[in-house]
mmCIF file of the N, C-alpha and C atoms, coordinates in Angstrom:
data_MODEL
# 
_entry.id   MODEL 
# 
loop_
_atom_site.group_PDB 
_atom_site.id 
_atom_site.type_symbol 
_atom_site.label_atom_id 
_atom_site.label_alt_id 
_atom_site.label_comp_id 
_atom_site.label_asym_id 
_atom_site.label_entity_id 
_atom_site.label_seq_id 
_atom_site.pdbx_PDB_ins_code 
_atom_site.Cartn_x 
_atom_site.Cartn_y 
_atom_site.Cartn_z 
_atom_site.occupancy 
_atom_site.B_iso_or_equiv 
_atom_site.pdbx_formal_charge 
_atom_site.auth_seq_id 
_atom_site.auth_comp_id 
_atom_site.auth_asym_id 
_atom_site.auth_atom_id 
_atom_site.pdbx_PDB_model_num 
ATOM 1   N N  . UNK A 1 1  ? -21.381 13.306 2.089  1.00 0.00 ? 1  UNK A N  1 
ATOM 2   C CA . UNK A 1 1  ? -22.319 14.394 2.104  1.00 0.00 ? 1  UNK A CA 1 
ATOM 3   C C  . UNK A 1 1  ? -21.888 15.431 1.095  1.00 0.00 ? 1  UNK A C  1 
ATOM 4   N N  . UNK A 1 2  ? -22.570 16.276 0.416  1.00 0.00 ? 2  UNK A N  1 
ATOM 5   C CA . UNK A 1 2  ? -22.256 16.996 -0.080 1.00 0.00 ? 2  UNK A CA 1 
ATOM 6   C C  . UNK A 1 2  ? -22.904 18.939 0.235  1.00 0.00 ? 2  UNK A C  1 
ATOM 7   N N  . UNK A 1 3  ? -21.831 19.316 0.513  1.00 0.00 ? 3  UNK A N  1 
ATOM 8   C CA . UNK A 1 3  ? -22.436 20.971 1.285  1.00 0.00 ? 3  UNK A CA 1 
ATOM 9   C C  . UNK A 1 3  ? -21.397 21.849 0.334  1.00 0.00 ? 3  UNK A C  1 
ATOM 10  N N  . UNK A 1 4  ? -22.429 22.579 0.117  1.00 0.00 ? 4  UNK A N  1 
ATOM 11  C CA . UNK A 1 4  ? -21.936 24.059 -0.680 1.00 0.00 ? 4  UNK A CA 1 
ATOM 12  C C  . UNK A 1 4  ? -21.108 24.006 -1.974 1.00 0.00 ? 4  UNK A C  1 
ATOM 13  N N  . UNK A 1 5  ? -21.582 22.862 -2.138 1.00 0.00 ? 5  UNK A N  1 
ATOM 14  C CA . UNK A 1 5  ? -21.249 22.595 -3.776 1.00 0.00 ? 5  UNK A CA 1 
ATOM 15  C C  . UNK A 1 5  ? -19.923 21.562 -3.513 1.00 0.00 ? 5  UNK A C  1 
ATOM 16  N N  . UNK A 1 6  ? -19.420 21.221 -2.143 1.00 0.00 ? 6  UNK A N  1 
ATOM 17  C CA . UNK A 1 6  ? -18.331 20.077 -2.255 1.00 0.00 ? 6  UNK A CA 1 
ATOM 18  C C  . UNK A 1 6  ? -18.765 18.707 -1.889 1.00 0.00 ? 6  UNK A C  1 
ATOM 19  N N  . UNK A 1 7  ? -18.345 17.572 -2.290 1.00 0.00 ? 7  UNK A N  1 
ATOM 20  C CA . UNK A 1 7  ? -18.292 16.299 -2.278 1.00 0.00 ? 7  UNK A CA 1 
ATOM 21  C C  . UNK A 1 7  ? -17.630 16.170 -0.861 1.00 0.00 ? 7  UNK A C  1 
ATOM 22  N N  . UNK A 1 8  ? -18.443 15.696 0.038  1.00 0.00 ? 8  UNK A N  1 
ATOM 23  C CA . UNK A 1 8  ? -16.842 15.379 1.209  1.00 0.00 ? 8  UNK A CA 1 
ATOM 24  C C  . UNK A 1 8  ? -17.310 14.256 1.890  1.00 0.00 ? 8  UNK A C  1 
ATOM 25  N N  . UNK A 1 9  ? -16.548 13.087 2.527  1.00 0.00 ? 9  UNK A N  1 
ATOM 26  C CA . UNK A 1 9  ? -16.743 12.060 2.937  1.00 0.00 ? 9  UNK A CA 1 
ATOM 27  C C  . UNK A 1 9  ? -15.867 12.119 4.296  1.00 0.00 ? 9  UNK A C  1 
ATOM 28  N N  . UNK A 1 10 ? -16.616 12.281 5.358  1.00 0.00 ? 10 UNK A N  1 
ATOM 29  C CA . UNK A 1 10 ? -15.790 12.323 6.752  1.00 0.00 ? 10 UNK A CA 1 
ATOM 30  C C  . UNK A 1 10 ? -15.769 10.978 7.404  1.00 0.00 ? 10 UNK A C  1 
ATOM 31  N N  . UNK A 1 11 ? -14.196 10.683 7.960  1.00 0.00 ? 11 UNK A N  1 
ATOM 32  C CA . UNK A 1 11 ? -14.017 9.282  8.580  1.00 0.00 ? 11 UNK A CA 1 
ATOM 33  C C  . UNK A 1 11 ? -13.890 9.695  9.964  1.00 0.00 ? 11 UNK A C  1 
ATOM 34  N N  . UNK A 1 12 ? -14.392 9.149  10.627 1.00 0.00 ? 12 UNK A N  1 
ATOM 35  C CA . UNK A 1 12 ? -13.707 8.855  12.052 1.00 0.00 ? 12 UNK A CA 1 
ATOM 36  C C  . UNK A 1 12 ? -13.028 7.718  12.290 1.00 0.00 ? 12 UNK A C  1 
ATOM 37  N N  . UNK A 1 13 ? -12.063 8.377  13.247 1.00 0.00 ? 13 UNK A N  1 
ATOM 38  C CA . UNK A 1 13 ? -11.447 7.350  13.569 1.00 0.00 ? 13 UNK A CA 1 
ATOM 39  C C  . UNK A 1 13 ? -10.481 7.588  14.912 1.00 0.00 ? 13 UNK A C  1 
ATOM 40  N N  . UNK A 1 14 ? -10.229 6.443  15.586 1.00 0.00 ? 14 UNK A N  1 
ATOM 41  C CA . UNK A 1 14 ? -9.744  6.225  16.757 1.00 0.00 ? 14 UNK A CA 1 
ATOM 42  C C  . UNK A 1 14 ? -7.917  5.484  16.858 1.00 0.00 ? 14 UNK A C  1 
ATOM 43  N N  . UNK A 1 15 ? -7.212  5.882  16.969 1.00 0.00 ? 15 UNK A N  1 
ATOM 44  C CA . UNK A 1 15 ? -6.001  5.061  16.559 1.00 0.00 ? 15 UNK A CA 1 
ATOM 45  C C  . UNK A 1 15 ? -5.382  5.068  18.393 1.00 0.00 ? 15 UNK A C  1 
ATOM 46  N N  . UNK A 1 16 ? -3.930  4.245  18.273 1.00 0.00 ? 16 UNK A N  1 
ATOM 47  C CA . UNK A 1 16 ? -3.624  3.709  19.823 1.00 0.00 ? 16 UNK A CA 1 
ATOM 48  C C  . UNK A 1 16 ? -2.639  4.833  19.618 1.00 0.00 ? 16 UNK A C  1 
ATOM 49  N N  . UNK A 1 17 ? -2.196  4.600  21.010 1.00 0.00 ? 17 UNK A N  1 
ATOM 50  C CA . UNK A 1 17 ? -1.538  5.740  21.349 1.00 0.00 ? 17 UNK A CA 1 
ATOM 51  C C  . UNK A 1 17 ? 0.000   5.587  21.078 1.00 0.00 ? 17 UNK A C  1 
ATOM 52  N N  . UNK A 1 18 ? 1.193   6.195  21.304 1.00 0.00 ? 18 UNK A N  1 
ATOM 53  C CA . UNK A 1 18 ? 3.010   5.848  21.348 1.00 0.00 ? 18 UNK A CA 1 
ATOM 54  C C  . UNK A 1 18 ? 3.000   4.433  21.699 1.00 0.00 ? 18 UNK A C  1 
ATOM 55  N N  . UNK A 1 19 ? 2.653   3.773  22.702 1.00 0.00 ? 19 UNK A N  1 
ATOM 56  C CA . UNK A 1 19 ? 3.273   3.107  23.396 1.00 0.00 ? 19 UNK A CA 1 
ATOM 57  C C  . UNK A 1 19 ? 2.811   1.556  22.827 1.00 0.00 ? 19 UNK A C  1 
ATOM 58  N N  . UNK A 1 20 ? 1.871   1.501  21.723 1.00 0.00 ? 20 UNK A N  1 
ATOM 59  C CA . UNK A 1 20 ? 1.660   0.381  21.173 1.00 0.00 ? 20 UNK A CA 1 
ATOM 60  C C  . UNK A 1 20 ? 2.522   0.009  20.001 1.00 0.00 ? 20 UNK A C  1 
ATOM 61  N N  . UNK A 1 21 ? 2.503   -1.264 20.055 1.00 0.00 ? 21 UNK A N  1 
ATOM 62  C CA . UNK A 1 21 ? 3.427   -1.620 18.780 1.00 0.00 ? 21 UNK A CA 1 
ATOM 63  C C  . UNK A 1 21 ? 3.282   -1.243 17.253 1.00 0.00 ? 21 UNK A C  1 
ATOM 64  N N  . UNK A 1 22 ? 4.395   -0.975 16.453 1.00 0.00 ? 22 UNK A N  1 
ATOM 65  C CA . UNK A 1 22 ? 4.843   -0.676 15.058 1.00 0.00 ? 22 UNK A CA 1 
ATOM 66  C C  . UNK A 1 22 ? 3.674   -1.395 14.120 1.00 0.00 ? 22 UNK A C  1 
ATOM 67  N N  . UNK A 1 23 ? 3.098   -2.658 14.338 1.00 0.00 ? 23 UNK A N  1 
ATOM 68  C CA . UNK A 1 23 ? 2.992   -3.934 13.698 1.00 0.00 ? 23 UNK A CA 1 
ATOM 69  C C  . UNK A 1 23 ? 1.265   -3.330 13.172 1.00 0.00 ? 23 UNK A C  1 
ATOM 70  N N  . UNK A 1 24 ? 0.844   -2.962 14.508 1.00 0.00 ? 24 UNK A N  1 
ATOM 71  C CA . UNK A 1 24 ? -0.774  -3.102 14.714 1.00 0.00 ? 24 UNK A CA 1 
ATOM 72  C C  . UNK A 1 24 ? -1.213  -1.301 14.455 1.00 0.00 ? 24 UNK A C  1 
ATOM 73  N N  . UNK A 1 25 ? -0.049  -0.615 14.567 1.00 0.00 ? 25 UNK A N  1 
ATOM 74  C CA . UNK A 1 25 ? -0.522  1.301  13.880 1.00 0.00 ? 25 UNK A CA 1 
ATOM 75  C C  . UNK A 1 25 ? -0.131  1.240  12.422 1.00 0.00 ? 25 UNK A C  1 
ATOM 76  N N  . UNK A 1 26 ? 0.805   -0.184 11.741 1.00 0.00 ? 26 UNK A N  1 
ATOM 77  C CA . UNK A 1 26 ? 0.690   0.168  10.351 1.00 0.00 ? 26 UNK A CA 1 
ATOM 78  C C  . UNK A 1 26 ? -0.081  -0.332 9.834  1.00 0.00 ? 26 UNK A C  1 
ATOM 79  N N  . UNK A 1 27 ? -0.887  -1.593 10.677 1.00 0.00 ? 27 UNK A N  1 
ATOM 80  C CA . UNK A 1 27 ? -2.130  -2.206 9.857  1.00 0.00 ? 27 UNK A CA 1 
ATOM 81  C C  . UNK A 1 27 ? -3.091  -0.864 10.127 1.00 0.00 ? 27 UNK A C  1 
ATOM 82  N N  . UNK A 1 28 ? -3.125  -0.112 11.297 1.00 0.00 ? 28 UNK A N  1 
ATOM 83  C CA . UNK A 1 28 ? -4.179  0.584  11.356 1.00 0.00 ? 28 UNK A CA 1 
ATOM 84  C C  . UNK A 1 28 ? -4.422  1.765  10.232 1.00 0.00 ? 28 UNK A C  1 
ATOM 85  N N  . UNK A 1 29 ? -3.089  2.388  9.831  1.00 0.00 ? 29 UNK A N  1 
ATOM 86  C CA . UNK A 1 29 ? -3.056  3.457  9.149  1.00 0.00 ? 29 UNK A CA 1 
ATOM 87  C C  . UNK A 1 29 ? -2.718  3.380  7.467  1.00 0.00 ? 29 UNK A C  1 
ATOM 88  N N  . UNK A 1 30 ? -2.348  1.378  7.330  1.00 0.00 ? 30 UNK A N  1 
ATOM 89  C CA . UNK A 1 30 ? -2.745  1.310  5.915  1.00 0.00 ? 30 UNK A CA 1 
ATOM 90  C C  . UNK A 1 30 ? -3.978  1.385  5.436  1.00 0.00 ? 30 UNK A C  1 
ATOM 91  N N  . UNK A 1 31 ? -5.284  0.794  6.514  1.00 0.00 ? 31 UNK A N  1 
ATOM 92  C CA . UNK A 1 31 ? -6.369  0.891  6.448  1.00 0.00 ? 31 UNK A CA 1 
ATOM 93  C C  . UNK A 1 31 ? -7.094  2.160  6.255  1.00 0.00 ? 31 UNK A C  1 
ATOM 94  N N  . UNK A 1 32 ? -6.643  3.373  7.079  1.00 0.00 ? 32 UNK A N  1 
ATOM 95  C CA . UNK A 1 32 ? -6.814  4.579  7.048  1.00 0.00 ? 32 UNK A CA 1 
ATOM 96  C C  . UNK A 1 32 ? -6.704  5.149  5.576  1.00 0.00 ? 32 UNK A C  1 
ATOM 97  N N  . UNK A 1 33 ? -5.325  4.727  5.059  1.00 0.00 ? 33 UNK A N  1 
ATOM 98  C CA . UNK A 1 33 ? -4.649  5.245  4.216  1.00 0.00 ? 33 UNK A CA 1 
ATOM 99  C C  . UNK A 1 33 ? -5.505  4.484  2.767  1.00 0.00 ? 33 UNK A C  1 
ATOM 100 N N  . UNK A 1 34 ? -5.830  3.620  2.725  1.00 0.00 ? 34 UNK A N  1 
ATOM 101 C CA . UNK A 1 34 ? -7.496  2.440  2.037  1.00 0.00 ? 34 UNK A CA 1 
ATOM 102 C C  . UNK A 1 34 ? -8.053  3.344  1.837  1.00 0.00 ? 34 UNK A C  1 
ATOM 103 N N  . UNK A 1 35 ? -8.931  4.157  2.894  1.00 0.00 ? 35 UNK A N  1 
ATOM 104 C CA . UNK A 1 35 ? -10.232 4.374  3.569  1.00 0.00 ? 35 UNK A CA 1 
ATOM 105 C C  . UNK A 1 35 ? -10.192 5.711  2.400  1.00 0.00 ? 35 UNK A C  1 
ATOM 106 N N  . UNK A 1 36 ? -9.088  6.539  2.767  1.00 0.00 ? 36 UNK A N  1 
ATOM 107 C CA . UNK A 1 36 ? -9.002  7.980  1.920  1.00 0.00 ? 36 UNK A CA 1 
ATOM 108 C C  . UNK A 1 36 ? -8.723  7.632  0.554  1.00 0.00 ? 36 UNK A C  1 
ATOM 109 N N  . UNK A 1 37 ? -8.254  6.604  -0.324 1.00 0.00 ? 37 UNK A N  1 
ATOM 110 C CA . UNK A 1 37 ? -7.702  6.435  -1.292 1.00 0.00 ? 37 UNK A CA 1 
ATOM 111 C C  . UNK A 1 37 ? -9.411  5.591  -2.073 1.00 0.00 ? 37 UNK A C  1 
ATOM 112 N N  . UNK A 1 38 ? -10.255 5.114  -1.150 1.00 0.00 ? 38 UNK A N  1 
ATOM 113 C CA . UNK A 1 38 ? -11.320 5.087  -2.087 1.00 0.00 ? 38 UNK A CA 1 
ATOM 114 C C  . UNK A 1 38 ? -12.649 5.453  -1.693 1.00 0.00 ? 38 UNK A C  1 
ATOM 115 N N  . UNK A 1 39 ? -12.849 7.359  -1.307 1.00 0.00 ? 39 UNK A N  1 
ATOM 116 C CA . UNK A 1 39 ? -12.641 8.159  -1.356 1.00 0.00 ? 39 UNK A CA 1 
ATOM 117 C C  . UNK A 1 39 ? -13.184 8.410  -3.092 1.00 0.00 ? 39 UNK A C  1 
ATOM 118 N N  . UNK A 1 40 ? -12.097 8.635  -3.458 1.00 0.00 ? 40 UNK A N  1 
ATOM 119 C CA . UNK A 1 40 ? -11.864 9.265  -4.714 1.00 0.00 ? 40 UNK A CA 1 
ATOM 120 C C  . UNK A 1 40 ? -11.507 10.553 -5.230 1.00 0.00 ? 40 UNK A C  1 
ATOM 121 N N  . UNK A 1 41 ? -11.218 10.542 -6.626 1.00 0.00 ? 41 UNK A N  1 
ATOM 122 C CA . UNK A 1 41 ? -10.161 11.916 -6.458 1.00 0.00 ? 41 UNK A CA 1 
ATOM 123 C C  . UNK A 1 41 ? -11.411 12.707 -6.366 1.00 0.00 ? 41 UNK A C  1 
ATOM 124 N N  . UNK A 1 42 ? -13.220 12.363 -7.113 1.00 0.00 ? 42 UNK A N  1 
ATOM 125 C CA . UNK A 1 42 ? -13.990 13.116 -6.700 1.00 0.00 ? 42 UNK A CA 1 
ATOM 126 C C  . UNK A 1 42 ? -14.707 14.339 -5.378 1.00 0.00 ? 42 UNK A C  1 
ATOM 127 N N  . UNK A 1 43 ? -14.143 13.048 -4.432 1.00 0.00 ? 43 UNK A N  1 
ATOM 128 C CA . UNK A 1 43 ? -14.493 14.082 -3.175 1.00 0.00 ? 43 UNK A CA 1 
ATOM 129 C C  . UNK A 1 43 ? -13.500 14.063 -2.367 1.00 0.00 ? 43 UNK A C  1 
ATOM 130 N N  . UNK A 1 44 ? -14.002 15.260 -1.404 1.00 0.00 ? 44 UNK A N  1 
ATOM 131 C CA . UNK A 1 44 ? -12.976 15.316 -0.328 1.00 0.00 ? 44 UNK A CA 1 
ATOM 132 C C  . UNK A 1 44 ? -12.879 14.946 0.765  1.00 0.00 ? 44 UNK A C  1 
ATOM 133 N N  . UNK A 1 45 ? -12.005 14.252 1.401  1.00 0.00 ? 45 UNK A N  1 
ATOM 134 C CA . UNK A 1 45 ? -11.653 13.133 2.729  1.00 0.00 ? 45 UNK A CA 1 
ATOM 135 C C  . UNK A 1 45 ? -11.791 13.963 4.419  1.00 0.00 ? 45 UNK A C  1 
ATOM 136 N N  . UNK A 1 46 ? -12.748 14.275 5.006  1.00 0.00 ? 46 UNK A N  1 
ATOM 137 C CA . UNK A 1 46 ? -12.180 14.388 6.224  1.00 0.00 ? 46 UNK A CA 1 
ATOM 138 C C  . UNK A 1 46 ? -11.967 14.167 7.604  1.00 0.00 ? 46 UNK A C  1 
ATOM 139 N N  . UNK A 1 47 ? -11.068 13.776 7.944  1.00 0.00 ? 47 UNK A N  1 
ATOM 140 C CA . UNK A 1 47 ? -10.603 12.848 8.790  1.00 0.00 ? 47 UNK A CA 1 
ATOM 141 C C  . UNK A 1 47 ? -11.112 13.411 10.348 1.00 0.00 ? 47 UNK A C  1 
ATOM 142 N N  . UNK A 1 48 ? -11.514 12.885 10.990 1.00 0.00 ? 48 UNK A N  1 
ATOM 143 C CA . UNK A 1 48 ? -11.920 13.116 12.484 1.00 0.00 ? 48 UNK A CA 1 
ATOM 144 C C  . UNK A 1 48 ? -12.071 12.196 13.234 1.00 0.00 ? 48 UNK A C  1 
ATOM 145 N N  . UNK A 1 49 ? -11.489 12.953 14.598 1.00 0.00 ? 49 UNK A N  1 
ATOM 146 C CA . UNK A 1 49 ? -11.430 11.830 15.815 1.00 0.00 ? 49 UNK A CA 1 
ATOM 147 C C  . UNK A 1 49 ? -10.027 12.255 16.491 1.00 0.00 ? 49 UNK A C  1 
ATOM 148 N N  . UNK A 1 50 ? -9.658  11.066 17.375 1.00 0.00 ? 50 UNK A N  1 
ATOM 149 C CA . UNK A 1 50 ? -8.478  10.957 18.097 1.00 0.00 ? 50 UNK A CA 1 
ATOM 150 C C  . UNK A 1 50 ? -7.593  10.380 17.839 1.00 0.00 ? 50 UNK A C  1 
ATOM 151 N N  . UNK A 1 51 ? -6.329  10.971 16.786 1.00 0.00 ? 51 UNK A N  1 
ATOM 152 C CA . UNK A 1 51 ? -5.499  10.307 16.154 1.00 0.00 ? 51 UNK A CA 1 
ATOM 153 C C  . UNK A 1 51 ? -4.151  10.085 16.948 1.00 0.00 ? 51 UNK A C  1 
ATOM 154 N N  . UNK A 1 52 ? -4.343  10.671 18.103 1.00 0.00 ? 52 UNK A N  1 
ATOM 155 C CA . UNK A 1 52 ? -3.202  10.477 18.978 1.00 0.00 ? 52 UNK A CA 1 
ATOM 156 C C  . UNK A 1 52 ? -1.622  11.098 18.444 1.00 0.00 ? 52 UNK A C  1 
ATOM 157 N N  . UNK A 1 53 ? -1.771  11.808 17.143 1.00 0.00 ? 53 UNK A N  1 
ATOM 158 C CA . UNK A 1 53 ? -0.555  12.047 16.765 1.00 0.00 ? 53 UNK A CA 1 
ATOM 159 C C  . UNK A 1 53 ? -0.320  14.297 16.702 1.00 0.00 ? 53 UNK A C  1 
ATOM 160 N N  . UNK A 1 54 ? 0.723   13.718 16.721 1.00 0.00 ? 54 UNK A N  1 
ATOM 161 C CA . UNK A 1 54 ? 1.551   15.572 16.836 1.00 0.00 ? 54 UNK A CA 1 
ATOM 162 C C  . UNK A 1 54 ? 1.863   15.781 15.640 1.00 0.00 ? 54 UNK A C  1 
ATOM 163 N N  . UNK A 1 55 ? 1.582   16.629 14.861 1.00 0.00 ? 55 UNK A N  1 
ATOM 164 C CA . UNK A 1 55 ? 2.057   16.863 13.530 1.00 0.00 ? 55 UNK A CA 1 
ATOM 165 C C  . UNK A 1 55 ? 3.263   18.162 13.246 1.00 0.00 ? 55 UNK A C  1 
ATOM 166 N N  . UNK A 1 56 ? 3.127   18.765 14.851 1.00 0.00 ? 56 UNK A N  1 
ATOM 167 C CA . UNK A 1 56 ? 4.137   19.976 14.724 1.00 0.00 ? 56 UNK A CA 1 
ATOM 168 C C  . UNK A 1 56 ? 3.116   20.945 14.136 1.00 0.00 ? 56 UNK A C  1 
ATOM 169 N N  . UNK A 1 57 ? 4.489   22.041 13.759 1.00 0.00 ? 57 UNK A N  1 
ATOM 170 C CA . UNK A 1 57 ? 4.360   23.456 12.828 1.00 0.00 ? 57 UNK A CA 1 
ATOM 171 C C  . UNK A 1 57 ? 4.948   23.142 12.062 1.00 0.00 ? 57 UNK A C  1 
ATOM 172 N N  . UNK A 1 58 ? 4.558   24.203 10.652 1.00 0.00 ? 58 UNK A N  1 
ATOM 173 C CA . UNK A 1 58 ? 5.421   24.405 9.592  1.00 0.00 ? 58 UNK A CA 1 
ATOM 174 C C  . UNK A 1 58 ? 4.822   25.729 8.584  1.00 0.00 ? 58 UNK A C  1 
ATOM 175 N N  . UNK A 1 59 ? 5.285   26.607 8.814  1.00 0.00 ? 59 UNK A N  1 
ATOM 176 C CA . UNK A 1 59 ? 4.921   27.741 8.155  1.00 0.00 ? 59 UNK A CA 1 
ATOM 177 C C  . UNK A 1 59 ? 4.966   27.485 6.569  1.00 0.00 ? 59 UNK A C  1 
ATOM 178 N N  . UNK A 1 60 ? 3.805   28.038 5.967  1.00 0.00 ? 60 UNK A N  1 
ATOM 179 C CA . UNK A 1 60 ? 3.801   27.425 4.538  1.00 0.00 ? 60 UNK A CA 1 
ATOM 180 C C  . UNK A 1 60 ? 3.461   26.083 3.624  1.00 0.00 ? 60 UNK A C  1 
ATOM 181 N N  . UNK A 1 61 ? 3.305   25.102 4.386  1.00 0.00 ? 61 UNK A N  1 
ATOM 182 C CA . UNK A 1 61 ? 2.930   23.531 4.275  1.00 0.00 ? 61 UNK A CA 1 
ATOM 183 C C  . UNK A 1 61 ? 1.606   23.670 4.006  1.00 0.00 ? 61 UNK A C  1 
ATOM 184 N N  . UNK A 1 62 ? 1.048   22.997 3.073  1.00 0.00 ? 62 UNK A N  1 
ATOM 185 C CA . UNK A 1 62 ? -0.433  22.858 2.600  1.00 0.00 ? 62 UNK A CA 1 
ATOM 186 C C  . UNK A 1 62 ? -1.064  21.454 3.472  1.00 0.00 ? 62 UNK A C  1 
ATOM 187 N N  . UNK A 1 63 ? -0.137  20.660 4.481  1.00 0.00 ? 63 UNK A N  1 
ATOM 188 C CA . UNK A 1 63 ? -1.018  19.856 5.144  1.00 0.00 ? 63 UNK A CA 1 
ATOM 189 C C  . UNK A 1 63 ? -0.508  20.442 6.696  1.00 0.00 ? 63 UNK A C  1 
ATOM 190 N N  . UNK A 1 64 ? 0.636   20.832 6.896  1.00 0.00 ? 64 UNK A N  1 
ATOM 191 C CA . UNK A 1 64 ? 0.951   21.075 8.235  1.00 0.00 ? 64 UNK A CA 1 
ATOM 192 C C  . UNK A 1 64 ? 1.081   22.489 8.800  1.00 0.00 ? 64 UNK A C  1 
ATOM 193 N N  . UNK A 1 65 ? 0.273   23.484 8.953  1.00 0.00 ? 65 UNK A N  1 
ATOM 194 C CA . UNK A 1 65 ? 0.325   25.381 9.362  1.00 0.00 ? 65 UNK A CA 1 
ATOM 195 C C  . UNK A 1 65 ? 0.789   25.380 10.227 1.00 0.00 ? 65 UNK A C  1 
ATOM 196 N N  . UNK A 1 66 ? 0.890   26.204 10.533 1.00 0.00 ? 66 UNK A N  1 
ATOM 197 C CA . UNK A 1 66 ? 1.767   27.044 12.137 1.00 0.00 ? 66 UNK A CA 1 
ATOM 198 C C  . UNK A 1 66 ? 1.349   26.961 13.102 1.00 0.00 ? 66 UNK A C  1 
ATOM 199 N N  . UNK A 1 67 ? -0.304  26.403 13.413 1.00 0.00 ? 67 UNK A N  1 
ATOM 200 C CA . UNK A 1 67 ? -0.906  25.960 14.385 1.00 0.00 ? 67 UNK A CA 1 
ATOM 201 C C  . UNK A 1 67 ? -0.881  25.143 15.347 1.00 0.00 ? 67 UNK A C  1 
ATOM 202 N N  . UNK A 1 68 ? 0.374   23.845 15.485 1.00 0.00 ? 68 UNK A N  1 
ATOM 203 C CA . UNK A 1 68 ? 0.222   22.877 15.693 1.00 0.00 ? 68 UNK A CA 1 
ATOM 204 C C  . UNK A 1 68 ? 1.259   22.930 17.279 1.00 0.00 ? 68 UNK A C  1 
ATOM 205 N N  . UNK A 1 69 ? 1.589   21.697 17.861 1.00 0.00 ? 69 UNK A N  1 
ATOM 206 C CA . UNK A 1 69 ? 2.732   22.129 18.485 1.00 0.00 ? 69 UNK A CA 1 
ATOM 207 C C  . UNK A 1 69 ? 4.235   22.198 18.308 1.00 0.00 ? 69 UNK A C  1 
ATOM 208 N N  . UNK A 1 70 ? 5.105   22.371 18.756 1.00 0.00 ? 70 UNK A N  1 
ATOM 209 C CA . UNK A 1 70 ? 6.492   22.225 18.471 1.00 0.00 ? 70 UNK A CA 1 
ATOM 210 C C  . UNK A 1 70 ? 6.766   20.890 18.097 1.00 0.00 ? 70 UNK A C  1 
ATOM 211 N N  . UNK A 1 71 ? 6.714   19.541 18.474 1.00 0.00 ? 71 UNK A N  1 
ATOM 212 C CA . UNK A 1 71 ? 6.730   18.547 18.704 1.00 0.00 ? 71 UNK A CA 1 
ATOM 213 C C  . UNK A 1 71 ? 5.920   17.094 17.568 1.00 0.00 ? 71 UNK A C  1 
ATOM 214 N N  . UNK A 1 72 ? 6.868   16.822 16.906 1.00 0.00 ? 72 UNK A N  1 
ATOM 215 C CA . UNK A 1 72 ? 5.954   15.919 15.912 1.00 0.00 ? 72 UNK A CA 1 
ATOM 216 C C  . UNK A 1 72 ? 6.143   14.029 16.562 1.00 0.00 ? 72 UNK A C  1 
ATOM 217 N N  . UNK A 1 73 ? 4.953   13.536 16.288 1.00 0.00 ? 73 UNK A N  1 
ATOM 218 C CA . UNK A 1 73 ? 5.851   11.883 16.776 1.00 0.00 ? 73 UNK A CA 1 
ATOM 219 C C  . UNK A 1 73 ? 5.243   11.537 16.216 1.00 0.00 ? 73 UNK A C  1 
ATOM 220 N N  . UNK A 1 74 ? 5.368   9.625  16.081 1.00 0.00 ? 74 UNK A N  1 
ATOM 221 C CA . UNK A 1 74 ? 5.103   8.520  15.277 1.00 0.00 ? 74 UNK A CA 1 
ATOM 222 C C  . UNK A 1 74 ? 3.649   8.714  14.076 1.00 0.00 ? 74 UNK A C  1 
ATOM 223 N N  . UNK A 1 75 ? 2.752   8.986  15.211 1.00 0.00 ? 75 UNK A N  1 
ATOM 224 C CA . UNK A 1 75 ? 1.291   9.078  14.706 1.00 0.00 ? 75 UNK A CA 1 
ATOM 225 C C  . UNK A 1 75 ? 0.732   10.024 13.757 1.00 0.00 ? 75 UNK A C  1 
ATOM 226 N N  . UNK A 1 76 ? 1.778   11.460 13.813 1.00 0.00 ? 76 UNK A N  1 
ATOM 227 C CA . UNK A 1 76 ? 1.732   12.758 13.469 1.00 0.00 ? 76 UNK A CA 1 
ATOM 228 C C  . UNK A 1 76 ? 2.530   12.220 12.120 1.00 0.00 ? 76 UNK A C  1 
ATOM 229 N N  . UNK A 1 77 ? 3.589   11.880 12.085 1.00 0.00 ? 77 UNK A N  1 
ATOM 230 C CA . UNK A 1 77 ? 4.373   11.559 10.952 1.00 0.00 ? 77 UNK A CA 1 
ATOM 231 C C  . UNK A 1 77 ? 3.259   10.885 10.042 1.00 0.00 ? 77 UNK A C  1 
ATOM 232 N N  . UNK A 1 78 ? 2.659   9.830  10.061 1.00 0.00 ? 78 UNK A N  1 
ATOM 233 C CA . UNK A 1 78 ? 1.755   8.915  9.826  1.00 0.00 ? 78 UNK A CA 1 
ATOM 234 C C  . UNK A 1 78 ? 0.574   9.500  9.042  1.00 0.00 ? 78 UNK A C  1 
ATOM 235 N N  . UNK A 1 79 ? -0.189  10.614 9.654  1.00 0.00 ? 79 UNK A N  1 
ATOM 236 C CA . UNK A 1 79 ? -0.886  11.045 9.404  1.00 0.00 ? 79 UNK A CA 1 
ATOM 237 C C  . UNK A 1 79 ? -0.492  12.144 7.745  1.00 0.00 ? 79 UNK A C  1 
ATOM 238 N N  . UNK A 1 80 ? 0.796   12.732 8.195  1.00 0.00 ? 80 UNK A N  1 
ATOM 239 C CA . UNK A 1 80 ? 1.056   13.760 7.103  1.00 0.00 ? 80 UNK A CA 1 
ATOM 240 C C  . UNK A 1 80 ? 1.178   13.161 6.327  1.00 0.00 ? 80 UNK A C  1 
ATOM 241 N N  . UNK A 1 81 ? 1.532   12.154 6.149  1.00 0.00 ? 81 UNK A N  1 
ATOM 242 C CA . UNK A 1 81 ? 1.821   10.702 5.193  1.00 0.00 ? 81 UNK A CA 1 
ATOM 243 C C  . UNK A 1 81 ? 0.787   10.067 4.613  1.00 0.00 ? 81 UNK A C  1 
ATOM 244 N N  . UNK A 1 82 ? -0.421  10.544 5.397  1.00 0.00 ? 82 UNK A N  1 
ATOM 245 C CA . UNK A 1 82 ? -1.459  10.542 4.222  1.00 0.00 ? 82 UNK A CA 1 
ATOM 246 C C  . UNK A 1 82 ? -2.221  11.457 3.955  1.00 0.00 ? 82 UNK A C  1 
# 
């Protein structure tokens, strides 16, 4: 879609939670990581849904603000990672 003069392409998406295996969240989030990469550098990616992940705080970070909780895990890592 494009609003207010930006290009943006929103994904949803649904990912498993901690307790599923390594094997089947990196097929999920190479796919993810696909999904934003063609995309293009033209527009902008945004991601929505239930990603099941904690990304924490970080004062100053252009993907991670001060908003978040104390607490980062698997999914959260994952995500900043793309």
């Amino acid at each position: 879609m494009n609003m207010w003069g930006y290009k943006l392409t929103i994904i949803g998406i649904y990912t498993l939670n901690e307790d599923n295996g390594g094997i089947v969240k990196y097929e999920i989030f190479a796919h993810l990581n696909e999904e934003t990469v063609n995309c293009g550098s033209g527009r902008q990616p945004i991601l929505m849904g239930d990603m099941n992940g904690r990304t924490g705080r970080k004062n100053g970070n252009t993907v991670v603000d001060n908003f978040g909780e104390d607490r980062v895990n698997d999914n959260g890592e994952r995500l900043i990672e793309i």
